[in-house]
N, C-alpha and C positions, 0 to 999 in steps of 0.2 A: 485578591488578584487585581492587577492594576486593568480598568478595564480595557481601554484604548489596546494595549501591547497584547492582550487577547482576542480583539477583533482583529488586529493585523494577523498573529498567530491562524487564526481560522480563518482568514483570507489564504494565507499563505499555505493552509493544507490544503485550500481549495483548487488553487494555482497547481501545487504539485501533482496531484494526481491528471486535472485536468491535460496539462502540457505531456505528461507522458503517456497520454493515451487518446490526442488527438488522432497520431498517424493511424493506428488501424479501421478510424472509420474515413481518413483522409486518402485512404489507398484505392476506394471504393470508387474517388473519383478520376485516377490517375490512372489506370489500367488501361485508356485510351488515347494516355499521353505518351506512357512509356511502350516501348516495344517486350514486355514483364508480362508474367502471369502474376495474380494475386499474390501465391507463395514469395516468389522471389522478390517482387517489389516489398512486401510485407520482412523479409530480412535484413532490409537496409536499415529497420529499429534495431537490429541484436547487439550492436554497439551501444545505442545509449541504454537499454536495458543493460547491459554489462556495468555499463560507468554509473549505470542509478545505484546500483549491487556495490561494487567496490569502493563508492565513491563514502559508503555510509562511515565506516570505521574511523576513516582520517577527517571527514568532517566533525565526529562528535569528538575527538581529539584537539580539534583546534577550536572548537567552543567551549573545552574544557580549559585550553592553555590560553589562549587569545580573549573572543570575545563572543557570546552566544548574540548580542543583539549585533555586532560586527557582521556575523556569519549571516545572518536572516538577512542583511539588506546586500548581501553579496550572490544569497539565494534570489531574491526580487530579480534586481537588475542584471546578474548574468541568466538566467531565467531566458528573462525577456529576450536580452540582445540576440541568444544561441537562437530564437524561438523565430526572433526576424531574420536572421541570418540565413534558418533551413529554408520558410518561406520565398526568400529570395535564389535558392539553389533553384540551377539549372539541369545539373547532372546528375545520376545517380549517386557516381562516391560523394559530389557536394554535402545532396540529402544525409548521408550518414555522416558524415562529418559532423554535419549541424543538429544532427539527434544522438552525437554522442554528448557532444556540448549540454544539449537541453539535459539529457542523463546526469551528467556529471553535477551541475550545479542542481537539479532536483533528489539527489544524493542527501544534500545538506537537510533539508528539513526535518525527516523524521527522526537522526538525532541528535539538534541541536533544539526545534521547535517543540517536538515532545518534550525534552527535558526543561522547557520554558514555562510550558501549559502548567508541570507539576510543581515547580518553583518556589519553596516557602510554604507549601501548600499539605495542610492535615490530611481533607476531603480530597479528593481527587479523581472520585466516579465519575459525578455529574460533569466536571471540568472535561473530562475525559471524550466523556458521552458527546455533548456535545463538539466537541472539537471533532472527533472521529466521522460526527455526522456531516462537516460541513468536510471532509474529507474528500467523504460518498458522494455529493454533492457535486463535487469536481470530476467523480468516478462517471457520474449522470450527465453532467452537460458535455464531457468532452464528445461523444458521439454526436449530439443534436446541433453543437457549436462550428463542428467540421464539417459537418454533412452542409448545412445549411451557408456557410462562407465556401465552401470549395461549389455548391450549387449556383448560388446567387452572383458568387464574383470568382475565385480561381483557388485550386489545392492551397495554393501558396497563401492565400486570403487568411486561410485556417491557420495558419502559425503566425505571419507577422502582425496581424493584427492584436491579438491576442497579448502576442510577444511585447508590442509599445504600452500594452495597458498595465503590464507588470512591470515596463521598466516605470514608468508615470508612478505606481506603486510602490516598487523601490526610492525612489528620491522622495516622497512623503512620508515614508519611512523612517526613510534617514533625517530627515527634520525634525518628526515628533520625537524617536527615542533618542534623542540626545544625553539625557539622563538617567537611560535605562543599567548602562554598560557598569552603572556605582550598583544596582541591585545585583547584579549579575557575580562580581565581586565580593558581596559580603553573604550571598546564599553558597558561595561554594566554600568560603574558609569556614564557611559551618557545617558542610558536607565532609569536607577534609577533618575538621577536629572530632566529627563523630566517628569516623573513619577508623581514624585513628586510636581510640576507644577499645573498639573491636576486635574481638579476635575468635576465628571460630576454631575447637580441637578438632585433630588429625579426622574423626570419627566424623566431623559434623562438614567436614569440608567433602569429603569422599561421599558422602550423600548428598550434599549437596549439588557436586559436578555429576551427580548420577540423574538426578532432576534437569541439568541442564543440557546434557545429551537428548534425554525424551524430547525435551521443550524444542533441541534445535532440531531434530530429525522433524517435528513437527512443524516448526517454521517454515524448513527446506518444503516439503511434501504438501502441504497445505497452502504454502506460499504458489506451490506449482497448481493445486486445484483453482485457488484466488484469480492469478493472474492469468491464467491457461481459462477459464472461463468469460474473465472479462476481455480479454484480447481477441479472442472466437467469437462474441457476441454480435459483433455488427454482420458477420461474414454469415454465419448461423441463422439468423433471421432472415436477411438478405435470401439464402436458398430454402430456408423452410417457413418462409410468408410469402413465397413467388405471387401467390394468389390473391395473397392479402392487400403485401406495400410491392411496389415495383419499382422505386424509386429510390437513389441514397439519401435525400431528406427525409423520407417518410421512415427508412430503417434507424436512423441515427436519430429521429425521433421516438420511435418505440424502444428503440434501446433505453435511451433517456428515460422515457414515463415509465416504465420496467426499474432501471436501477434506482431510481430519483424514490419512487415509493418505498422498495426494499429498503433503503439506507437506514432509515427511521427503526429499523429491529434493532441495530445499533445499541439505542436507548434501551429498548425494552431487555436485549439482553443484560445491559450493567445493572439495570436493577434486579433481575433473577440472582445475578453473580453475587450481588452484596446481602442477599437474604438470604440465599442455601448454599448446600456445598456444591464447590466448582467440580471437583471431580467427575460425580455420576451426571452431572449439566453436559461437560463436555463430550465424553464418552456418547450420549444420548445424542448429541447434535452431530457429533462424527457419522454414527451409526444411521443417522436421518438422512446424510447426502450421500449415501451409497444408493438408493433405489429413486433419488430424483435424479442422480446425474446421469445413469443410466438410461432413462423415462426423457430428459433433456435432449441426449443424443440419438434417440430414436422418432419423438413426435414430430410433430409437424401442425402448422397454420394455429387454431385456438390452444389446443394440447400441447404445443413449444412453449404460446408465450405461457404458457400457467407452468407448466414445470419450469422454464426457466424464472419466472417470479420465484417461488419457493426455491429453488438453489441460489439466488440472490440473497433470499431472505436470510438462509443458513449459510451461506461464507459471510456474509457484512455483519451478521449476530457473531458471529466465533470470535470476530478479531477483537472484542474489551475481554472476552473470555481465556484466548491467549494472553494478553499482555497482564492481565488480574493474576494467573497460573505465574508468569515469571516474576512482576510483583511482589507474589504471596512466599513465593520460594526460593526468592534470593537476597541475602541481606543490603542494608540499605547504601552502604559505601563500595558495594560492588555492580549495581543495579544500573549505572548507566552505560558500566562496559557491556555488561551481562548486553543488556538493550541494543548497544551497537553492534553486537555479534546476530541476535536474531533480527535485528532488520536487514541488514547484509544476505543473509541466510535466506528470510523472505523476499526482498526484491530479488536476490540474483536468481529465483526462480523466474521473474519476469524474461530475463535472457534465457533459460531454455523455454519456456513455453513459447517461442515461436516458431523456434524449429520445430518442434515437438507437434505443434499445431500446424506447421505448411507440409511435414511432412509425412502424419496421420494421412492429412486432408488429402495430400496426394496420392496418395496410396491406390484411392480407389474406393475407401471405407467412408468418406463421408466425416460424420463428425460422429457417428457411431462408435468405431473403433478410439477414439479422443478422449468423447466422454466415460467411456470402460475403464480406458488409464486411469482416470482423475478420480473414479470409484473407488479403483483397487487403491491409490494414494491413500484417500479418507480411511479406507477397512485398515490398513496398516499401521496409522496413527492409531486407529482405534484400540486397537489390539497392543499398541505400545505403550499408549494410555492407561494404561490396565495397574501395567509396576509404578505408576507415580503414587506416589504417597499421599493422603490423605489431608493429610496434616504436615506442615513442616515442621516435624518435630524433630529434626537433626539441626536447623536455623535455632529456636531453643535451646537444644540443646546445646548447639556450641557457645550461643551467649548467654547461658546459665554460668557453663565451666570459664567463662570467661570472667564474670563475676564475681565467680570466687575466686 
């Protein structure tokens, strides 16, 4: 692995997540700027969560046709600019305009930069692992990073500032890989000739897409538990620490020290995944966040943050367990579309989880009736979990018959 073009890589997932999950602990400080309740100003994201979702398919398209090191530094710097440009909004449609923008170009990285991490590359856990953690990482400061710039200097503080460090990022970028875009070119005419190789029979393809139906009902539904918890977080503590923290630096800190710790299961689960079988893992971890998310949207003040640590623990452990499941069960010259299908799948649950979330919340129920949802979500994968197959023994089997 070239090292340099893997710390940018893991900067760059740090980036993405961080920029799209500034706004919800950024709204925290806005509710007495805008004439907005929390919900409604918290909808002005559902655009750039749409363009983070849609945006996924045709970016791993054009890093497939163009250029993956091209695409990362067009992720950096449009990044940044959209990031300054929200920061600078005045109005409400402004703000959305400028966090479809941020959406749109945070779209590119997971499937351009993923399929860069794995690049050439035998091993791919640990690659994996750690990239994913420096993901979480971005998941972790975005809270404590907005809380503290929309306290110390203004809402707007929390995007553009941020937004110039990633354009500064982008052009350093662009300077060092200059000679990345020739690796980029000779790992995909090796992707394509193996490709081409391949062939799986009628029998191995139809189980195959049966695997990848589970895999995507799972992406969507689990995608919804992910996002629908981490987007609720600032706002969840905020009413069930009233007693604790009172302030939006002190919650966009706990948030932080909360997810920043969990991140780290990350690891521990790739290494379960590469020693036993994933199946009864996964099943067992589905089956885990049905009575802590429940227990999340009931407790309150020390009993919140501890259930909400273990449902952290168990969504940021699932996702090398998810991606190891599509990995394992989809052959290798179809593996990056397979990949651009469920990240699409899994972000574009970002854009329902806010309605989903302003409008539980409104309701009357709290975060009670929220957390229930995102229960019966996990029990439902669980239970679909069940017809996946053990072994991809229909992937064998088509590139046995293919062999002969």
């Amino acid at each position: 692995m070239n090292r340099p073009r893997f710390i940018f890589l893991n900067i760059g997932h740090a980036y993405d997540h961080l920029f799209m999950l500034l706004f919800p602990t950024a709204v925290l400080n806005m509710e007495g700027q805008f004439d907005r309740s929390w919900g409604e100003l918290l909808a002005l994201s559902i655009p750039g969560f749409a363009a983070f979702a849609a945006g996924a398919i045709p970016a791993g398209w054009l890093g497939d046709r163009w250029s993956r090191s091209g695409m990362m530094a067009i992720f950096f710097i449009g990044i940044g600019v959209s990031s300054i440009l929200t920061g600078l909004a005045r109005t409400e449609f402004e703000i959305a305009v400028g966090l479809f923008f941020v959406g749109l170009f945070a779209s590119i990285y997971h499937p351009v930069g993923i399929s860069m991490v794995v690049q050439g590359q035998d091993k791919v856990g640990r690659l994996l692992g750690i990239n994913g953690v420096w993901g979480n990482m971005g998941i972790a400061a975005a809270a404590f990073v907005a809380a503290a710039l929309g306290d110390w200097i203004s809402w707007g503080a929390a995007f553009y500032l941020p937004g110039a460090i990633a354009v500064a990022t982008g052009l350093v970028y662009l300077w060092v890989s200059r000679s990345w875009p020739v690796e980029d070119k000779i790992a995909e005419a090796k992707k394509q000739n193996i490709g081409a190789a391949i062939a799986l029979s009628p029998a191995a393809r139809t189980a195959m897409w049966r695997v990848i139906v589970i895999l995507g009902m799972a992406a969507l539904l689990i995608g919804i538990v992910f996002q629908t918890t981490i987007i609720a977080l600032p706002k969840l503590f905020d009413e069930g620490l009233g007693g604790v923290i009172s302030s939006p630096l002190g919650v966009g800190g706990m948030v932080s020290l909360v997810a920043g710790v969990a991140a780290f299961a990350q690891i521990g689960a790739g290494y379960i995944v590469d020693r036993y079988s994933i199946k009864p893992i996964w099943i067992g971890v589905l089956l885990l966040q049905v009575p802590l998310l429940i227990l999340a949207g009931m407790a309150s003040q020390v009993g919140l943050l501890i259930a909400a640590f273990f449902v952290l623990v168990i969504v940021f452990g699932e996702i090398p367990i998810q991606d190891a499941l599509v990995a394992r069960h989809t052959p290798d010259h179809l593996r990056s579309r397979i990949f651009g299908i469920k990240f699409a799948l899994a972000l574009g649950a970002s854009a329902l989880a806010v309605p989903i979330i302003a409008g539980l919340h409104a309701s009357g129920g709290g975060f009670a009736w929220l957390f229930g949802l995102l229960a019966a979500c996990a029990m439902a994968v669980a239970i679909a979990a069940i017809w996946l197959p053990a072994r991809p023994r229909h992937l064998e089997a088509g590139t046995a018959a293919s062999a002969e």
